[in-house]
LOMARSE-460397 format. One record per atom (N, C-alpha, C, O): chain; atom name; x, z, y. Coordinates in steps of 0.2 Angstrom, whole numbers. Each point is the difference from the previous one (the first is absolute). Last residue first. Layout:
<rs>
<r><mol>A</mol><atom>CA</atom><X>X</X><Z>Z</Z><Y>Y</Y></r>
...
</rs>
This chain:
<rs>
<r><mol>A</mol><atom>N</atom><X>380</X><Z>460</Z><Y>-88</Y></r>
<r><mol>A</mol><atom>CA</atom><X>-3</X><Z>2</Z><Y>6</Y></r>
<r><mol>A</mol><atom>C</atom><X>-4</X><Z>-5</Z><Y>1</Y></r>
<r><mol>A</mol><atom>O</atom><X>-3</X><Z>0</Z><Y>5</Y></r>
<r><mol>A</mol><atom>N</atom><X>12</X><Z>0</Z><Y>-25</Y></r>
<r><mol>A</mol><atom>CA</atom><X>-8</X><Z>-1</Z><Y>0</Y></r>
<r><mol>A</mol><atom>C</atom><X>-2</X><Z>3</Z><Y>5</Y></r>
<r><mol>A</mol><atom>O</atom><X>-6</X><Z>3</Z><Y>0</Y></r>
<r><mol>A</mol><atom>N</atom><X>30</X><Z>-6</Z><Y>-5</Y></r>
<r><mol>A</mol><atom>CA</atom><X>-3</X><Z>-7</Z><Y>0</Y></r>
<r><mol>A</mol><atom>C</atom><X>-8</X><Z>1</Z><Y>1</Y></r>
<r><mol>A</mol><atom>O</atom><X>-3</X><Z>-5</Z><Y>1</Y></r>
<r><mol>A</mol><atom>N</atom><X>17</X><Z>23</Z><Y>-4</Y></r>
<r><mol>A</mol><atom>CA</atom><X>2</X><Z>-1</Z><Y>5</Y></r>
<r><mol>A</mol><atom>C</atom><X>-3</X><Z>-7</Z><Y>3</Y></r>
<r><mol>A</mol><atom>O</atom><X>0</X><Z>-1</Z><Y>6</Y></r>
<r><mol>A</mol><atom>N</atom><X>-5</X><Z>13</Z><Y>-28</Y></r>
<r><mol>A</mol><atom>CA</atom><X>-1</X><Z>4</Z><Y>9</Y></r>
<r><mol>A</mol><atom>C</atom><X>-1</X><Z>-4</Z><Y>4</Y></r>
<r><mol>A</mol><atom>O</atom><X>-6</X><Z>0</Z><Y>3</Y></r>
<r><mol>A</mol><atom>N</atom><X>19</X><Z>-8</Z><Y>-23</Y></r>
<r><mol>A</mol><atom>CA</atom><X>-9</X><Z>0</Z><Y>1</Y></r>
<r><mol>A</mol><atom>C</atom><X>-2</X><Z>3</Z><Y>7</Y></r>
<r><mol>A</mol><atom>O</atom><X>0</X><Z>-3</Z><Y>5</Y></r>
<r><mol>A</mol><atom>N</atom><X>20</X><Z>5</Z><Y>-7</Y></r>
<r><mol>A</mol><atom>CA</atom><X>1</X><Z>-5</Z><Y>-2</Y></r>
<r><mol>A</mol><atom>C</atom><X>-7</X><Z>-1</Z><Y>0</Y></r>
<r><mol>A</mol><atom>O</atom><X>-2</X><Z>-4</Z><Y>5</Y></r>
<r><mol>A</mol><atom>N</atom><X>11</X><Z>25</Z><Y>-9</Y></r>
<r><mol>A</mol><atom>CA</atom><X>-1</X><Z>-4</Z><Y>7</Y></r>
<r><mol>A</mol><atom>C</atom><X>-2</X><Z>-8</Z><Y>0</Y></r>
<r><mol>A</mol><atom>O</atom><X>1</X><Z>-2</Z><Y>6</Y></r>
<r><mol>A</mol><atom>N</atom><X>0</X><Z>10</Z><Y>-28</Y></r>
<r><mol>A</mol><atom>CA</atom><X>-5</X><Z>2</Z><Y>4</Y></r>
<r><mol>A</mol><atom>C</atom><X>-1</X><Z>-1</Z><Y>5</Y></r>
<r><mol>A</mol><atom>O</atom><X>-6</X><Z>-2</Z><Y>2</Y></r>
<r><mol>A</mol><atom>N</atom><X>24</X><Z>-4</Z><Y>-15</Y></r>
<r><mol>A</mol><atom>CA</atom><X>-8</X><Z>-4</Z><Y>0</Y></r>
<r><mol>A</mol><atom>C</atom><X>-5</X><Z>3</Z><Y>2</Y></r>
<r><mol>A</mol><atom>O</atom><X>-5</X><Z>-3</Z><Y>1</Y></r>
<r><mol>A</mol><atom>N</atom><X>29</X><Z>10</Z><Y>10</Y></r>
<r><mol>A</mol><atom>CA</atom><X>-1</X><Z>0</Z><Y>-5</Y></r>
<r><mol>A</mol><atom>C</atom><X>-8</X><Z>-4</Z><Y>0</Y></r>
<r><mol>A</mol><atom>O</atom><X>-3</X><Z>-1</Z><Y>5</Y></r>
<r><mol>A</mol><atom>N</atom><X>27</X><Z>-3</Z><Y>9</Y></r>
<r><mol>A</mol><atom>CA</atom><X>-9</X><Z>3</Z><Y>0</Y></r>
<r><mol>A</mol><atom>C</atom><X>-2</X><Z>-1</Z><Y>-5</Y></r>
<r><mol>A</mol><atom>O</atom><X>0</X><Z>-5</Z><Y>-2</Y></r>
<r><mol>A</mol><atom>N</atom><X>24</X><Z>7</Z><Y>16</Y></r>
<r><mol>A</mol><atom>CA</atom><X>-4</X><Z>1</Z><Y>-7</Y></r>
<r><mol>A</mol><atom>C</atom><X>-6</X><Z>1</Z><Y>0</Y></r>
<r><mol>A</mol><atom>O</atom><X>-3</X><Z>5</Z><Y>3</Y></r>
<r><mol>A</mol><atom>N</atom><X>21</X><Z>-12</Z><Y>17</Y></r>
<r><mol>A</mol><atom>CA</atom><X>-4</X><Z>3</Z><Y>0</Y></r>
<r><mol>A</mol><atom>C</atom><X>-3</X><Z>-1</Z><Y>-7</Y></r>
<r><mol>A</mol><atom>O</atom><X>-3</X><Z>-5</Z><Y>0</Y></r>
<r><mol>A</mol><atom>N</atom><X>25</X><Z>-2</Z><Y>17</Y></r>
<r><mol>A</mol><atom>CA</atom><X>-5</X><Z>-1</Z><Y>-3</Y></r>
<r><mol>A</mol><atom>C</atom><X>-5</X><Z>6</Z><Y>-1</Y></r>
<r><mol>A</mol><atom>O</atom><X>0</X><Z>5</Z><Y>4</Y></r>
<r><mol>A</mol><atom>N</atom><X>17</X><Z>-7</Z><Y>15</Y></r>
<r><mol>A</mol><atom>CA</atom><X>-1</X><Z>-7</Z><Y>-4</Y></r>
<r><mol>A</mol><atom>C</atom><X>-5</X><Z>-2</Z><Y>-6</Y></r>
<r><mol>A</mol><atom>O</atom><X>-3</X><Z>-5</Z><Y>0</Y></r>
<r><mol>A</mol><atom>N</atom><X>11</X><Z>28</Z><Y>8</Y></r>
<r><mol>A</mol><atom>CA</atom><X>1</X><Z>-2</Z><Y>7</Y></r>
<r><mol>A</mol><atom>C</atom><X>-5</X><Z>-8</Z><Y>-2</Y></r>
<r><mol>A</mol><atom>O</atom><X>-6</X><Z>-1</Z><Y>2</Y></r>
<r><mol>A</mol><atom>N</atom><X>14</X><Z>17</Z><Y>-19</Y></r>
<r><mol>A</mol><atom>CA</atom><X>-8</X><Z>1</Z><Y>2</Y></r>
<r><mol>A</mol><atom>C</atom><X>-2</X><Z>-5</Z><Y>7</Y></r>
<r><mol>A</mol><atom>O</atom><X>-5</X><Z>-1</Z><Y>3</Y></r>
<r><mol>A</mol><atom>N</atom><X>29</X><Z>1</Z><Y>-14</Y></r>
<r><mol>A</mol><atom>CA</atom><X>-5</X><Z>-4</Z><Y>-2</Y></r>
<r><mol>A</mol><atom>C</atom><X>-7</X><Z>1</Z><Y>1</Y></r>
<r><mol>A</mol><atom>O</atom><X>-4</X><Z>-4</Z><Y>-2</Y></r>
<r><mol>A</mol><atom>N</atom><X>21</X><Z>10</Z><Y>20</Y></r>
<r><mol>A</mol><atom>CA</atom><X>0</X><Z>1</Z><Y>-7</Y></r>
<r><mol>A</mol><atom>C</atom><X>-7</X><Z>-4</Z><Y>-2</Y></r>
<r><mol>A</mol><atom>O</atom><X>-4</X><Z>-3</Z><Y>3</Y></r>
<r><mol>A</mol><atom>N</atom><X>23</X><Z>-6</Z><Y>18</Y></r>
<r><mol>A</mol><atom>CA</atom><X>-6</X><Z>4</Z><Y>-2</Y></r>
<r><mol>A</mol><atom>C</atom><X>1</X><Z>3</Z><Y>-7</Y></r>
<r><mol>A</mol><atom>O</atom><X>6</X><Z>-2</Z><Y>-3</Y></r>
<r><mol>A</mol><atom>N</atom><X>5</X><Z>-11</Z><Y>17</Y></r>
<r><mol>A</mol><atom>CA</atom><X>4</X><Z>6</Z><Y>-1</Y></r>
<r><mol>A</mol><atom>C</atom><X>-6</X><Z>1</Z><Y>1</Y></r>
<r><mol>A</mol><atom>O</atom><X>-3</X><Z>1</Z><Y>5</Y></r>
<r><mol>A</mol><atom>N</atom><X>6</X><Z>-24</Z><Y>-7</Y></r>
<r><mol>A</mol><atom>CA</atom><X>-4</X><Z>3</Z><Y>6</Y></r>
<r><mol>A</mol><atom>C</atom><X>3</X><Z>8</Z><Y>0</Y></r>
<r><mol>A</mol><atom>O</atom><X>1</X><Z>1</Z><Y>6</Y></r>
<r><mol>A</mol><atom>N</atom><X>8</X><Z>-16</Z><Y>-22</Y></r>
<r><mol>A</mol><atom>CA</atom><X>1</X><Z>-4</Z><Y>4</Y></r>
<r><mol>A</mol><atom>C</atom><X>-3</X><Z>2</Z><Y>8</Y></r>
<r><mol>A</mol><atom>O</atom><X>1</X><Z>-2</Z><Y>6</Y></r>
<r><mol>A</mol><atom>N</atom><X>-1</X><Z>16</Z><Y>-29</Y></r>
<r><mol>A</mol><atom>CA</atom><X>6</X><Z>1</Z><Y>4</Y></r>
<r><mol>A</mol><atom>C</atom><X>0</X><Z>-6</Z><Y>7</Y></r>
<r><mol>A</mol><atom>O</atom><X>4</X><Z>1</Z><Y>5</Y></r>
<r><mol>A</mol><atom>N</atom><X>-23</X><Z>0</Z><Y>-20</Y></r>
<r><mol>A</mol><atom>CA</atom><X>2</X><Z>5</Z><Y>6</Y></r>
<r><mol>A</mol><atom>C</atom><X>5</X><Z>1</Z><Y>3</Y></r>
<r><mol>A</mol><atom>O</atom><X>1</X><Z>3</Z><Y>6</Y></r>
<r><mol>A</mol><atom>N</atom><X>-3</X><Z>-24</Z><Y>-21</Y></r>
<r><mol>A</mol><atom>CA</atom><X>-3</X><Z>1</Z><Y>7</Y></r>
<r><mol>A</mol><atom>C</atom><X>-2</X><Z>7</Z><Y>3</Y></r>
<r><mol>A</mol><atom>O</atom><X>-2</X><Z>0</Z><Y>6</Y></r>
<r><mol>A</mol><atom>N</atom><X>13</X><Z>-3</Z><Y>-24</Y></r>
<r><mol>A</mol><atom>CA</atom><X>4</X><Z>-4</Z><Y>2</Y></r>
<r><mol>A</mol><atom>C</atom><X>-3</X><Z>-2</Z><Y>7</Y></r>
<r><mol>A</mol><atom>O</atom><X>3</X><Z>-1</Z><Y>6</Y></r>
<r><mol>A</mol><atom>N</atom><X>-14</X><Z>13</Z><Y>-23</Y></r>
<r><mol>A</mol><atom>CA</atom><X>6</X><Z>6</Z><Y>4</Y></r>
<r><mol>A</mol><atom>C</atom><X>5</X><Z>-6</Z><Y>2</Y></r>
<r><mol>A</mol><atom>O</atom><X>6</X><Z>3</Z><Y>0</Y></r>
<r><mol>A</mol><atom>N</atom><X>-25</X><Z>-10</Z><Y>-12</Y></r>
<r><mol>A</mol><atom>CA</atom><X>-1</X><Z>6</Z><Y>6</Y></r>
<r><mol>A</mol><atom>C</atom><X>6</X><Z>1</Z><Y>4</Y></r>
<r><mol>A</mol><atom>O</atom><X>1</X><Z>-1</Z><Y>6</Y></r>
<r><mol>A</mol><atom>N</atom><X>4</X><Z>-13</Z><Y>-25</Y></r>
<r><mol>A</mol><atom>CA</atom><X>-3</X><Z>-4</Z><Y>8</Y></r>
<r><mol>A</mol><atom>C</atom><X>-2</X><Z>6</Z><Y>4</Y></r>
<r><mol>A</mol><atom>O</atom><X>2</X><Z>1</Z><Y>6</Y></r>
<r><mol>A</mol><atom>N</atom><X>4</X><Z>9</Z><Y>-26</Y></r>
<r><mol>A</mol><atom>CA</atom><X>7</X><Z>-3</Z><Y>3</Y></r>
<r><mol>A</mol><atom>C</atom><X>-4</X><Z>-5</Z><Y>6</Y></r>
<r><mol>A</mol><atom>O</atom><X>3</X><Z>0</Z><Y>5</Y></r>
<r><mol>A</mol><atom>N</atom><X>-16</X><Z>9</Z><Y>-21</Y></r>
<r><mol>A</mol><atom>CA</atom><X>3</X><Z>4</Z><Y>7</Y></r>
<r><mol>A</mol><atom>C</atom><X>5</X><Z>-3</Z><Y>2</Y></r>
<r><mol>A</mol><atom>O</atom><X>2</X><Z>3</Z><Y>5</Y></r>
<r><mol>A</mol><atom>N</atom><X>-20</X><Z>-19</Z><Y>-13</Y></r>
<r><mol>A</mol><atom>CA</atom><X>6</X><Z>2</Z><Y>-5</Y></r>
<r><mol>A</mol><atom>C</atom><X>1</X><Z>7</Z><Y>9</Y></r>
<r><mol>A</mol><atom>O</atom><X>-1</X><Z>0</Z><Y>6</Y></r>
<r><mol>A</mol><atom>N</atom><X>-24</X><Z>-10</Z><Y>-8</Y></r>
<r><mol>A</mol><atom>CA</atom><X>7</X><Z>-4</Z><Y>1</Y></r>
<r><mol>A</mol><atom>C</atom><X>4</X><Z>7</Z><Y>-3</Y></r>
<r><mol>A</mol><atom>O</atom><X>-2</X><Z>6</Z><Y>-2</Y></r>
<r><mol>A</mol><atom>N</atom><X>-26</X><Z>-11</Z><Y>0</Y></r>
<r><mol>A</mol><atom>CA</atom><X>5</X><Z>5</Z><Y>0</Y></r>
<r><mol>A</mol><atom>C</atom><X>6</X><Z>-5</Z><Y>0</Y></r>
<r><mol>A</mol><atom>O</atom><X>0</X><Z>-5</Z><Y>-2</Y></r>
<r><mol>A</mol><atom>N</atom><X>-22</X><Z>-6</Z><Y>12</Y></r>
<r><mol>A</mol><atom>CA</atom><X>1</X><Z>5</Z><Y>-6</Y></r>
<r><mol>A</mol><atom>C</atom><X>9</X><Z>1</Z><Y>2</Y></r>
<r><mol>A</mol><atom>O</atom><X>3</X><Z>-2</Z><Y>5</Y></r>
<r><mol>A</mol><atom>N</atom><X>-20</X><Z>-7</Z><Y>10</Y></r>
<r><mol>A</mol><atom>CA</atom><X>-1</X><Z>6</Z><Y>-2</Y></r>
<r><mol>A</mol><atom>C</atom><X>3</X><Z>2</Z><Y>-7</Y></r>
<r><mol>A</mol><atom>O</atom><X>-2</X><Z>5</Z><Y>-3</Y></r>
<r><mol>A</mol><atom>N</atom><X>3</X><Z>-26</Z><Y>16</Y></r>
<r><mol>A</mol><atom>CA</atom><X>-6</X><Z>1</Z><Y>-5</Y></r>
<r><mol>A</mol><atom>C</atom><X>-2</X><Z>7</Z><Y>-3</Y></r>
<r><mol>A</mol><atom>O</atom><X>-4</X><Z>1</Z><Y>-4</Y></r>
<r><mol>A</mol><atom>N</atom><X>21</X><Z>-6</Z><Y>20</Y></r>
<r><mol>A</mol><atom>CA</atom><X>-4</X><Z>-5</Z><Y>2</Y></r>
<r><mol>A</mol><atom>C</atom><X>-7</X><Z>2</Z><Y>-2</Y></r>
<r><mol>A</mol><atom>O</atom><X>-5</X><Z>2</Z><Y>3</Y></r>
<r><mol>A</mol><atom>N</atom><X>27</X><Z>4</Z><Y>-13</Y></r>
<r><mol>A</mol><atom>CA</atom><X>-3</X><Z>5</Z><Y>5</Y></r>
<r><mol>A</mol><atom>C</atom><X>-5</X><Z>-1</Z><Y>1</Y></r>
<r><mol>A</mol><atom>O</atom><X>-3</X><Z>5</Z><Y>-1</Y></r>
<r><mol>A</mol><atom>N</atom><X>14</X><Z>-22</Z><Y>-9</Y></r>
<r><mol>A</mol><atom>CA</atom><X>-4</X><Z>6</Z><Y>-7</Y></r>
<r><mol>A</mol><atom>C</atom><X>-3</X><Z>4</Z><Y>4</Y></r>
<r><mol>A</mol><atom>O</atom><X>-6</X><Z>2</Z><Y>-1</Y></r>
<r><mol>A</mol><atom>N</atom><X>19</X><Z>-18</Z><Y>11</Y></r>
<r><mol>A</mol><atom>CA</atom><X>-6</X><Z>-3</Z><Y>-1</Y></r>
<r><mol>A</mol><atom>C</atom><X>-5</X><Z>6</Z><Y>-3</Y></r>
<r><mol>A</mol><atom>O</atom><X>-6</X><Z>0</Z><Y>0</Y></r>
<r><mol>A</mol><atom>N</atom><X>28</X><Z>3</Z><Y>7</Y></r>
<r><mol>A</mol><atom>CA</atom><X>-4</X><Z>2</Z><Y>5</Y></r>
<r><mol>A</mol><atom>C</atom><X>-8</X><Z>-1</Z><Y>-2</Y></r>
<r><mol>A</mol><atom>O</atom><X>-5</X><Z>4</Z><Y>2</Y></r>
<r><mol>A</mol><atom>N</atom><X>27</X><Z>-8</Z><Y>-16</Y></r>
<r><mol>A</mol><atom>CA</atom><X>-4</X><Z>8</Z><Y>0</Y></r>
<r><mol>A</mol><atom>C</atom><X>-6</X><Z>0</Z><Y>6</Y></r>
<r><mol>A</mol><atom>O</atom><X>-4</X><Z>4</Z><Y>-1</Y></r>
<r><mol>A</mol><atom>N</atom><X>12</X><Z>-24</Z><Y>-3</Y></r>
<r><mol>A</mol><atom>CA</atom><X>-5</X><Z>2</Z><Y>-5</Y></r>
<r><mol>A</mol><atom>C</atom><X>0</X><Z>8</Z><Y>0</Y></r>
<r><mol>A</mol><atom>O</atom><X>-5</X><Z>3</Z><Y>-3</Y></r>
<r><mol>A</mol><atom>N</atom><X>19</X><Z>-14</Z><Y>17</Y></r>
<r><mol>A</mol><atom>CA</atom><X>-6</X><Z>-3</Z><Y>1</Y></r>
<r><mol>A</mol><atom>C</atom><X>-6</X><Z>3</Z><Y>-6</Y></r>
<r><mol>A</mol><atom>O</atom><X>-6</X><Z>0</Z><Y>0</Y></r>
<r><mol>A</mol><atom>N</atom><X>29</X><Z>14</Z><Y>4</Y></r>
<r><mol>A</mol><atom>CA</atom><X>0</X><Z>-7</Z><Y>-1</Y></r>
<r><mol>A</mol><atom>C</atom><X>-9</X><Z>0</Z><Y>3</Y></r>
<r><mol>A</mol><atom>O</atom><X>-3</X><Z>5</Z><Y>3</Y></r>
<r><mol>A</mol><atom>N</atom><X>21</X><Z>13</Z><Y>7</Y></r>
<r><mol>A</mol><atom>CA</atom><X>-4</X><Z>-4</Z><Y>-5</Y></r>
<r><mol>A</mol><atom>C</atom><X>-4</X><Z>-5</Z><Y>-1</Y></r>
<r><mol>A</mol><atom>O</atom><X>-2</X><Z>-4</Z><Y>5</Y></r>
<r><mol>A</mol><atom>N</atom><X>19</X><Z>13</Z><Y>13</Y></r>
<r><mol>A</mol><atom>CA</atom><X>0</X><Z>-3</Z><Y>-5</Y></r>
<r><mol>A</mol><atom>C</atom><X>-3</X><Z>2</Z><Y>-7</Y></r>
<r><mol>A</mol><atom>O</atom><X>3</X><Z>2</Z><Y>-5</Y></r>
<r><mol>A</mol><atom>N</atom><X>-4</X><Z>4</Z><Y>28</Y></r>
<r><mol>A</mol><atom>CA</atom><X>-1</X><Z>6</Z><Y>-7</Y></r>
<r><mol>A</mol><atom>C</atom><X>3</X><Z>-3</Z><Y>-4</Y></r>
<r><mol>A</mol><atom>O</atom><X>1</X><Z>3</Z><Y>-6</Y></r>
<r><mol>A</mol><atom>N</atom><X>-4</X><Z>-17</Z><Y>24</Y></r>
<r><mol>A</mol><atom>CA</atom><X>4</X><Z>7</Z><Y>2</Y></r>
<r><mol>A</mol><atom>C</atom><X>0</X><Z>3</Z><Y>-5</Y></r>
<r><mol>A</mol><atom>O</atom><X>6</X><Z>3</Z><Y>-1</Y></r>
<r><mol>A</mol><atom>N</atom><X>-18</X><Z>-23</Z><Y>-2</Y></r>
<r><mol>A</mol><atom>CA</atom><X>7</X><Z>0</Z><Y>0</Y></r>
<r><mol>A</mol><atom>C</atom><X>4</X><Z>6</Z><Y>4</Y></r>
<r><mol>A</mol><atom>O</atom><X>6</X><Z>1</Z><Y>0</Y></r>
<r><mol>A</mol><atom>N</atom><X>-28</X><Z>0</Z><Y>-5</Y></r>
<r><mol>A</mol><atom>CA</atom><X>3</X><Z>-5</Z><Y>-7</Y></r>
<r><mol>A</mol><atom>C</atom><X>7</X><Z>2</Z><Y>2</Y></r>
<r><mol>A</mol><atom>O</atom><X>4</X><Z>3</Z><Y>-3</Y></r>
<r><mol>A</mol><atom>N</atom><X>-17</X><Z>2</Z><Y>20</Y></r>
<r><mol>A</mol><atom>CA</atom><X>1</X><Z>7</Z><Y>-2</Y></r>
<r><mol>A</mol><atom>C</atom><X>3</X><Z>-3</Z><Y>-8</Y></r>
<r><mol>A</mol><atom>O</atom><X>3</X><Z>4</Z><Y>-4</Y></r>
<r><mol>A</mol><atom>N</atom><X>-9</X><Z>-19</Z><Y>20</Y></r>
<r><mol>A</mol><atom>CA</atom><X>6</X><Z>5</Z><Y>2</Y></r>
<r><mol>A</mol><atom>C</atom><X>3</X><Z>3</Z><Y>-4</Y></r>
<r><mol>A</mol><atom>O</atom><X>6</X><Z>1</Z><Y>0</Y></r>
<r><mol>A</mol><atom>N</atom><X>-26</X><Z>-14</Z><Y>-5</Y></r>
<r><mol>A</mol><atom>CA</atom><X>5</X><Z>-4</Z><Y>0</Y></r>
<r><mol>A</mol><atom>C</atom><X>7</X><Z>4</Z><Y>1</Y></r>
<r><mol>A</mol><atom>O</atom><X>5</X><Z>0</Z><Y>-4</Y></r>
<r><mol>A</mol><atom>N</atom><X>-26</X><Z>7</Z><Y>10</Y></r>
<r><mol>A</mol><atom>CA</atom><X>1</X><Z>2</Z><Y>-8</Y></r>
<r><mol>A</mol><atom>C</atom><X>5</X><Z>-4</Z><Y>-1</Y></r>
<r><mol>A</mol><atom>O</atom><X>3</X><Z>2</Z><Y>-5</Y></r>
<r><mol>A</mol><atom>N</atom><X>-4</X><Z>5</Z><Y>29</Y></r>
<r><mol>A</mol><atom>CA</atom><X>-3</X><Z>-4</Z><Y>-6</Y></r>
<r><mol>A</mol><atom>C</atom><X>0</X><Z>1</Z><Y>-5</Y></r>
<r><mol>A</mol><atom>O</atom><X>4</X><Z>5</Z><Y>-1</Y></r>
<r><mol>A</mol><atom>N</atom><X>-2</X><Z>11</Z><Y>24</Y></r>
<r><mol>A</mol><atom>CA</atom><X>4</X><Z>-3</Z><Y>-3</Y></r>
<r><mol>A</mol><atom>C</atom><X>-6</X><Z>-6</Z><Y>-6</Y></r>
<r><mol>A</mol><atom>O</atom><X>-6</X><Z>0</Z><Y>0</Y></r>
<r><mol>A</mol><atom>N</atom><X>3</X><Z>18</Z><Y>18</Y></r>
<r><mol>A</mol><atom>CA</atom><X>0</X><Z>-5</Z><Y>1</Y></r>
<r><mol>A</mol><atom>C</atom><X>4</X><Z>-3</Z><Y>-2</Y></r>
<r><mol>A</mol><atom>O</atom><X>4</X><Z>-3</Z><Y>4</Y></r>
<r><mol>A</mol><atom>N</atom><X>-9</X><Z>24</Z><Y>-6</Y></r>
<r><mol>A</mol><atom>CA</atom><X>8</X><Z>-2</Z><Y>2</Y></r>
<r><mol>A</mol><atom>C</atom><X>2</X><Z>-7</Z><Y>0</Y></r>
<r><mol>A</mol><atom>O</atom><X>5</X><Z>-3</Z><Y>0</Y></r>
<r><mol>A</mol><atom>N</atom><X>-28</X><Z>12</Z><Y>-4</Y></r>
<r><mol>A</mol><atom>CA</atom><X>2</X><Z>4</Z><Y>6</Y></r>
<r><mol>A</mol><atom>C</atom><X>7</X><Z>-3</Z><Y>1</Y></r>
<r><mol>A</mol><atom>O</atom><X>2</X><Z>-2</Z><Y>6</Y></r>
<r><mol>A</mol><atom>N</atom><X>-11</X><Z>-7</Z><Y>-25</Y></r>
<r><mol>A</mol><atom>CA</atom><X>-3</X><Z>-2</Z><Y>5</Y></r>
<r><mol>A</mol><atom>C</atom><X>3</X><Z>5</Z><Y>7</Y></r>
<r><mol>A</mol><atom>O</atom><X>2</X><Z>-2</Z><Y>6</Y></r>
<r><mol>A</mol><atom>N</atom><X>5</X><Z>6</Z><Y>-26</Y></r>
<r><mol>A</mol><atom>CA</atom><X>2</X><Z>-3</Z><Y>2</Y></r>
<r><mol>A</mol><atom>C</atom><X>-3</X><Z>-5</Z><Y>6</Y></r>
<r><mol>A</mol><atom>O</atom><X>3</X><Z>-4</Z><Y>4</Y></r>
<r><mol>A</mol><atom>N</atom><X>-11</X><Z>24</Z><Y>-13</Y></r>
<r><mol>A</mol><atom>CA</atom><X>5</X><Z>-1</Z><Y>1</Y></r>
<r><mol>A</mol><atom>C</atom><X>4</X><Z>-5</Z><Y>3</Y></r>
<r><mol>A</mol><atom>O</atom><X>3</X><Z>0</Z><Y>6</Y></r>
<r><mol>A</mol><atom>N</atom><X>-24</X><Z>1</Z><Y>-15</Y></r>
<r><mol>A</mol><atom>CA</atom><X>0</X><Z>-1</Z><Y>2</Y></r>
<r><mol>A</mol><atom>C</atom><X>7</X><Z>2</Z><Y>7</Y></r>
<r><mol>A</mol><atom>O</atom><X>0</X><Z>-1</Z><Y>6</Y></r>
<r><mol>A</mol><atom>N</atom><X>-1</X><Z>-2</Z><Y>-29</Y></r>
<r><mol>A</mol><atom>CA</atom><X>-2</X><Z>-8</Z><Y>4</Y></r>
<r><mol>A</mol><atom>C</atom><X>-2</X><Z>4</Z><Y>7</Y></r>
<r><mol>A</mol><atom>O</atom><X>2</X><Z>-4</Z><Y>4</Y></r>
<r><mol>A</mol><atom>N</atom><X>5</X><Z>19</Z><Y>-20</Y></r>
<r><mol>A</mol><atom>CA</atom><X>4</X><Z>-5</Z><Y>2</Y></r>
<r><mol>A</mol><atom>C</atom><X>0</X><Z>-6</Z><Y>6</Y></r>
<r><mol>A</mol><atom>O</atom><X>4</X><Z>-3</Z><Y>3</Y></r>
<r><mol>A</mol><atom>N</atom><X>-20</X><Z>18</Z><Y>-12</Y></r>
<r><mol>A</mol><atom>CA</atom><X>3</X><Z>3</Z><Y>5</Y></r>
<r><mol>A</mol><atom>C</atom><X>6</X><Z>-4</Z><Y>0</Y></r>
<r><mol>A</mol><atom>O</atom><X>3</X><Z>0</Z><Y>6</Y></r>
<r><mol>A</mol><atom>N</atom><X>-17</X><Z>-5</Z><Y>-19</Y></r>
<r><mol>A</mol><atom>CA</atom><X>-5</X><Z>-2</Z><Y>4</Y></r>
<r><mol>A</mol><atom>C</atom><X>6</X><Z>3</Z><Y>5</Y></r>
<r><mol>A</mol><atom>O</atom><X>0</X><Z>-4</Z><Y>6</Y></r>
<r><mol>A</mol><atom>N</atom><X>0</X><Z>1</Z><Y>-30</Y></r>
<r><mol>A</mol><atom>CA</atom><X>5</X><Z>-2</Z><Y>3</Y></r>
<r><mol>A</mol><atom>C</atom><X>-1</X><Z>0</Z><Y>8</Y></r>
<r><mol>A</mol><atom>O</atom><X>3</X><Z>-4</Z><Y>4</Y></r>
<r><mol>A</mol><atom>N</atom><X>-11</X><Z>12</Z><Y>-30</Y></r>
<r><mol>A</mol><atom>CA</atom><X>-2</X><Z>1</Z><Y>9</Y></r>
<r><mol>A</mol><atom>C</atom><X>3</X><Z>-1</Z><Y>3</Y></r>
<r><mol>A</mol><atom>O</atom><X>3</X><Z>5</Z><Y>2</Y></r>
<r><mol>A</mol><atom>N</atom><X>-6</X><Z>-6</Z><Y>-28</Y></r>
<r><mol>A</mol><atom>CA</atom><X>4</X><Z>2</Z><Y>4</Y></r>
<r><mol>A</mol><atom>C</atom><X>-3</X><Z>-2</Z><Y>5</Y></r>
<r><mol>A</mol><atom>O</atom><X>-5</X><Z>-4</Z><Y>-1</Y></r>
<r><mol>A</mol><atom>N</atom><X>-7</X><Z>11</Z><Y>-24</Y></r>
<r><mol>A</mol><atom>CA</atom><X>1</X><Z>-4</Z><Y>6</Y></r>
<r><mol>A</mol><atom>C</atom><X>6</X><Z>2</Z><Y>5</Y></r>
<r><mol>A</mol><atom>O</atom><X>2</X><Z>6</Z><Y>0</Y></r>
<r><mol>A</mol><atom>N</atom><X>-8</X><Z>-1</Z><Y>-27</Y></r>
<r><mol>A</mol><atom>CA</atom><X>0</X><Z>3</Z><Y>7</Y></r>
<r><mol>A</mol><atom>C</atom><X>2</X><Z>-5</Z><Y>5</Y></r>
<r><mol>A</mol><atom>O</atom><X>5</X><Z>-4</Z><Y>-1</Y></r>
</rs>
């Protein structure tokens, strides 16, 4: 199953922050970020390092897509 990082990104684009910010605000490292990147899964302990940093829940940030949407989604 795929992760969706799509609401994060653009999150932090409204709070006009970097990915650099959000490294060092949430303190997580560089490689939890890299994995986001690529859409796969990080540890909850990073979720919840970054909704407690925005006071979101985790539907706020990501999103599971199963291989279906996933075709769907790709043969608009």
């Amino acid at each position: 199953m795929k992760v969706c990082y799509d609401k994060l990104w653009k999150l932090l684009i409204d709070k006009k922050m970097k990915k650099t910010d959000l490294i060092r605000e949430a303190k997580i490292s560089s490689n939890v970020l890299a994995k986001m990147g690529k859409e796969e899964s990080v540890s909850l302990e990073s979720i919840g390092k970054i909704c407690s940093l925005f006071g979101c829940n985790v539907d706020d940030i990501l999103e599971f897509q199963s291989p279906e949407q996933i075709t769907t989604n790709s043969g608009e």
